[in-house]
Each structure stands twice: as C-alpha cells, then as structure tokens.
KEFIVO-739807 format. One record per residue (C-alpha): residue number from 1; residue in three letters; x, y, z. Coordinates in Angstrom, 2 decimals. Example, Ala and Ser with C-alpha at 12.3 -4.5 7.8 and 13.67 -1.06 7.14 Angstrom:
REM KEFIVO-739807
1 ALA 12.30 -4.50 7.80 $
2 SER 13.67 -1.06 7.14 $
***
This chain:
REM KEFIVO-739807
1 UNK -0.83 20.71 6.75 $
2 UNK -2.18 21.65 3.42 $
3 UNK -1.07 20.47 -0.24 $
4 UNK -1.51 23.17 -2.92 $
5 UNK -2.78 21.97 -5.69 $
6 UNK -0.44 23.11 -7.77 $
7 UNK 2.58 21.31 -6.10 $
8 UNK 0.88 17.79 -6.63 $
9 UNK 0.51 18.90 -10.12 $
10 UNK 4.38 19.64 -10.24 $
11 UNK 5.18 15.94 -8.66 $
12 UNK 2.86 14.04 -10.65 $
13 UNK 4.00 15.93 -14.26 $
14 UNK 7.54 15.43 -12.76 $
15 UNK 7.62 11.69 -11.88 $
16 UNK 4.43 10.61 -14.33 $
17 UNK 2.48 9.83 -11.33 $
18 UNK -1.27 9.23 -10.41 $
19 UNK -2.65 9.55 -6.81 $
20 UNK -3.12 5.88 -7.38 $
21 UNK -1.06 4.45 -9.79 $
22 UNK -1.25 1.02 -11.35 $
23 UNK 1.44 -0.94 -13.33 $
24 UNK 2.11 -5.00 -13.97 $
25 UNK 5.44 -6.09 -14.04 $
26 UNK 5.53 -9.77 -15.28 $
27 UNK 2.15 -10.50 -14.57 $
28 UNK 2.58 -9.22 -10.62 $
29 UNK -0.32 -6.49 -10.38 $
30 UNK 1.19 -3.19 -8.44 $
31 UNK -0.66 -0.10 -6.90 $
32 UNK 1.29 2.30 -6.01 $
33 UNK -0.76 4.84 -3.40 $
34 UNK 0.24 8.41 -2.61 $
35 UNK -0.08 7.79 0.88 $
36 UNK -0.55 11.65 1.56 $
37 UNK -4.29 11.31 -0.52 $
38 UNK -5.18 9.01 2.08 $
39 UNK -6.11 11.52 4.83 $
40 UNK -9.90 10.71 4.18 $
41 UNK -10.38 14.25 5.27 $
42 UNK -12.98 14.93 2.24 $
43 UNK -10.08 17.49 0.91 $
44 UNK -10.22 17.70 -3.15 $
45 UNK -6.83 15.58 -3.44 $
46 UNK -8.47 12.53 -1.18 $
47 UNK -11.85 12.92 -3.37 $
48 UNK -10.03 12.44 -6.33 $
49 UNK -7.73 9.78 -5.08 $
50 UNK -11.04 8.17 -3.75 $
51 UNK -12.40 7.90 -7.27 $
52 UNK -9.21 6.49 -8.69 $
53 UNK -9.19 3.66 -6.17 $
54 UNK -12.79 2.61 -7.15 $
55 UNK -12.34 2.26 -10.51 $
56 UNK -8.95 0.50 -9.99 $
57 UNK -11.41 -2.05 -7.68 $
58 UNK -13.47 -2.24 -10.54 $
59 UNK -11.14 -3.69 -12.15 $
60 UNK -9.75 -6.19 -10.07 $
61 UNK -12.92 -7.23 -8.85 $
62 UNK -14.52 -8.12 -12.62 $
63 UNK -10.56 -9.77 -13.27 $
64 UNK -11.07 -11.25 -10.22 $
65 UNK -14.93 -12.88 -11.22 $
66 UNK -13.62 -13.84 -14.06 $
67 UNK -16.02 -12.23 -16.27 $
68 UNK -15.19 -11.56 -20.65 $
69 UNK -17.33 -8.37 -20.18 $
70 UNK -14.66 -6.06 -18.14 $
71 UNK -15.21 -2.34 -19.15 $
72 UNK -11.23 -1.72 -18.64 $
73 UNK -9.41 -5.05 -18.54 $
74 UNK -6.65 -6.14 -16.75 $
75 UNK -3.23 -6.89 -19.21 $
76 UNK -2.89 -9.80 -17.24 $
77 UNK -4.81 -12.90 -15.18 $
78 UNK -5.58 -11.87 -11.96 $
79 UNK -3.47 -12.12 -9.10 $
80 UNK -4.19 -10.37 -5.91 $
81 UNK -2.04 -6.63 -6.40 $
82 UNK 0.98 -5.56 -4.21 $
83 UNK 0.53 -2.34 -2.31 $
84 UNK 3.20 -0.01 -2.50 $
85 UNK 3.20 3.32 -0.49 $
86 UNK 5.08 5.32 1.79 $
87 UNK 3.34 5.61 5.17 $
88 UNK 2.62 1.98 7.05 $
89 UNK -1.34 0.77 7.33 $
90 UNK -2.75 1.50 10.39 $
91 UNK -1.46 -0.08 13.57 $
92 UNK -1.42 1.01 16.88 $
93 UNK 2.07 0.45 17.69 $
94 UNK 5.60 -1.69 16.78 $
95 UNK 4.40 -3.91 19.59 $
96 UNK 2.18 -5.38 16.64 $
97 UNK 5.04 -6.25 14.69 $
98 UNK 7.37 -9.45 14.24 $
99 UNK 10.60 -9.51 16.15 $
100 UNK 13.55 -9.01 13.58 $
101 UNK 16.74 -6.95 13.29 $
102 UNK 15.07 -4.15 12.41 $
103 UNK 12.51 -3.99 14.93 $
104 UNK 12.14 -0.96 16.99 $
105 UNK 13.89 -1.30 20.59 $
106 UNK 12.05 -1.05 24.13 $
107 UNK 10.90 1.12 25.15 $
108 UNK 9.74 2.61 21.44 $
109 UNK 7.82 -0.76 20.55 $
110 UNK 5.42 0.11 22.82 $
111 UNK 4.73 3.87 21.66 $
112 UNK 1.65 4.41 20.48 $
113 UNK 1.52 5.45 16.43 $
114 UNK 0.07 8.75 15.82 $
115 UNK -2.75 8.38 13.00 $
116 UNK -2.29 10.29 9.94 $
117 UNK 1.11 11.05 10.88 $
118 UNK 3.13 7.87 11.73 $
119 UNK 0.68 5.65 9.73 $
120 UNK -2.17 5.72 7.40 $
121 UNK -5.63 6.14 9.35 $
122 UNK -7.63 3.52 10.65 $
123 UNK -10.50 4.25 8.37 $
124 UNK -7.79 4.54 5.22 $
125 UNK -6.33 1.63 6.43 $
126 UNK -9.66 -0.07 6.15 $
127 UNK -10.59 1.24 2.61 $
128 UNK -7.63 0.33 1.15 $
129 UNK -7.64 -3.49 2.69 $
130 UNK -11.38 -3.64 1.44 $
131 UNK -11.06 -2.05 -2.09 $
132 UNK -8.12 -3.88 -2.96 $
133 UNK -7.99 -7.15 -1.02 $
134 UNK -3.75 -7.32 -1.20 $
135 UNK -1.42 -10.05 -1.26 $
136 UNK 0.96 -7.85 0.39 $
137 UNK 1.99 -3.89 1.58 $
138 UNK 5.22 -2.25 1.14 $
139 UNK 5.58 0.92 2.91 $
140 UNK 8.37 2.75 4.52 $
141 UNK 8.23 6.88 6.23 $
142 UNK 9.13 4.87 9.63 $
143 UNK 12.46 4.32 11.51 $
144 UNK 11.87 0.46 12.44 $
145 UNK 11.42 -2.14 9.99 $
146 UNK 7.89 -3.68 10.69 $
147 UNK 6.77 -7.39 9.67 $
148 UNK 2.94 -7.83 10.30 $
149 UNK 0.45 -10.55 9.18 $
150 UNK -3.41 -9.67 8.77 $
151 UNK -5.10 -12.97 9.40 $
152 UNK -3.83 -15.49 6.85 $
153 UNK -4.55 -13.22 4.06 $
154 UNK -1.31 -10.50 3.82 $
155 UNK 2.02 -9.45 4.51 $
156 UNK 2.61 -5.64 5.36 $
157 UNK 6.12 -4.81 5.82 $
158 UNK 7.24 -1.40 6.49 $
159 UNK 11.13 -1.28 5.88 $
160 UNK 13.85 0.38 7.80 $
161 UNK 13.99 4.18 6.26 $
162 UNK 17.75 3.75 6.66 $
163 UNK 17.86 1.18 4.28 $
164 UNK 19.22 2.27 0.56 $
165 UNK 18.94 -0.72 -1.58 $
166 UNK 15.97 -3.76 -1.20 $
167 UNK 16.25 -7.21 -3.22 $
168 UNK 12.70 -8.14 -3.75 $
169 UNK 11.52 -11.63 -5.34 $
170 UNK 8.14 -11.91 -6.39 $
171 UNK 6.37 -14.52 -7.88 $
172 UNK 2.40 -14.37 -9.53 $
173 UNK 1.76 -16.32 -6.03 $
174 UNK 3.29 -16.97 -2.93 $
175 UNK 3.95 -20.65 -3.64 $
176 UNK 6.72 -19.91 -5.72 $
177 UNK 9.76 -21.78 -3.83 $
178 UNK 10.31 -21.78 -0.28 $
179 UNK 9.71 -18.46 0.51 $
180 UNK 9.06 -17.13 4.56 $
***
C-alpha cells in the first residue's frame, strides 16, 4: 500500500496535523504519531516522520536533563509524554494482554498479530519506546481492548474500536489519587 503524497498533504492541511505532533494540555506532554509513518520502510513519509521524532527527543531529553540551554524549550516542566496513535505497539499477540471485558475471546487471544498491519513493527515499536521513553500509549485500529505493562515503566492500552466515547483522567504523574 502506497500513500501519495499529496493525500497526506490534504489530511494534515485538513486536520492541522504533523506526522508527529506535539501539544501540552495542563502541563501533561502529548505526541500524537501518525501511526501509518511508522512503517520504517525508508519511504519519504517515514524519513520525514523520522526527523520529526528526533527533534521532538531533543527536546524532551534536554527538559528532561534539566539543562537552561534548550535550543526549543518545552512550555512546561518535564513529565514523561503520553503516546497517542492509532495502531497498537508491537506485540505478538492478545495473549500478552491483561484479562478485562474487553479482551479478545479464545481462540483469537492466541492469534498471532500481523506486523505493520495489526500493530506497529517491532523495530517502530522499539524507536518509538527509545526516543520517547513514555509514561503511557493510547492506541486503538484493533477489535479487543488491550491492557499491557512494559516492565515497571508504561501502560499501553489499545481500546475497543467499538467504543465511541473515553473518560480519561490524567494527572502530571501517576501518583495522583488512587489510580489502577
């Protein structure tokens, strides 16, 4: 499948977008990825979504350190950023995620994900995790909801594409109230 240049032109004049777009909403830092720039196929769209993601790690990482001498400040202290996208990271199937009432039944759970097509790529995955270092991943494209911890240091959860409305609370860090 190839995007014509032209149409991503039409969709980002249309809903002011970036490949990688970055906003703050009180003081919560959000990226918000065009998940189909993230094929890490070399084409001109992934190159140039590629670039925007380093200097956005730029500037986290300087925000991050601390440092007075940023090049392109953040508006706000640091907090790790929120990842917000439409296909799921990499995983190899819903057997990897959290049992819930919108987990994908047996026999599905065990299906394997297709790459590229059901989730982001392994090596996307993996760029995105170490460029950004996330406090958590939103994502959707799938037809399970999908609750998965990496290590101790994120959440990714991949919501229920049937879903039409979402209540989410979020707080500069997770220790705000008792939240699971």
């Amino acid at each position: 499948l190839r995007i014509h240049p032209s149409r991503v032109e039409w969709f980002s004049h249309r809903f002011h977008g970036e490949l990688i777009g970055y906003v703050t909403v009180g003081e919560n830092h959000f990226v918000l990825i065009n998940s189909m720039a993230m094929e890490g196929d070399g084409c001109r769209l992934c190159q140039q979504a590629e670039r925007q993601l380093m200097r956005l790690r730029r500037r986290f990482e300087c925000a991050r350190n601390g440092s007075r001498y940023c090049e392109d400040p953040l508006p706000f202290p640091f907090s790790p950023p929120i990842i917000m996208q439409h296909f799921p990271l990499y995983r190899k199937s819903d057997r990897q995620c959290a049992d819930g009432p919108d987990s994908a039944p047996e026999p599905l759970k065990s299906e394997p994900l297709r790459e590229k097509w059901d989730c982001l790529s392994a090596e996307s995955t993996e760029l995105l995790l170490k460029a950004l270092r996330p406090r958590a991943v939103f994502a959707g494209h799938t037809h399970y909801g999908c609750q998965t911890w990496y290590g101790h240091a994120f959440r990714s959860i991949c919501f229920l594409s049937k879903r039409l409305f979402i209540l989410l609370f979020i707080c500069r860090h997770w220790t705000c109230g008792n939240l699971s």
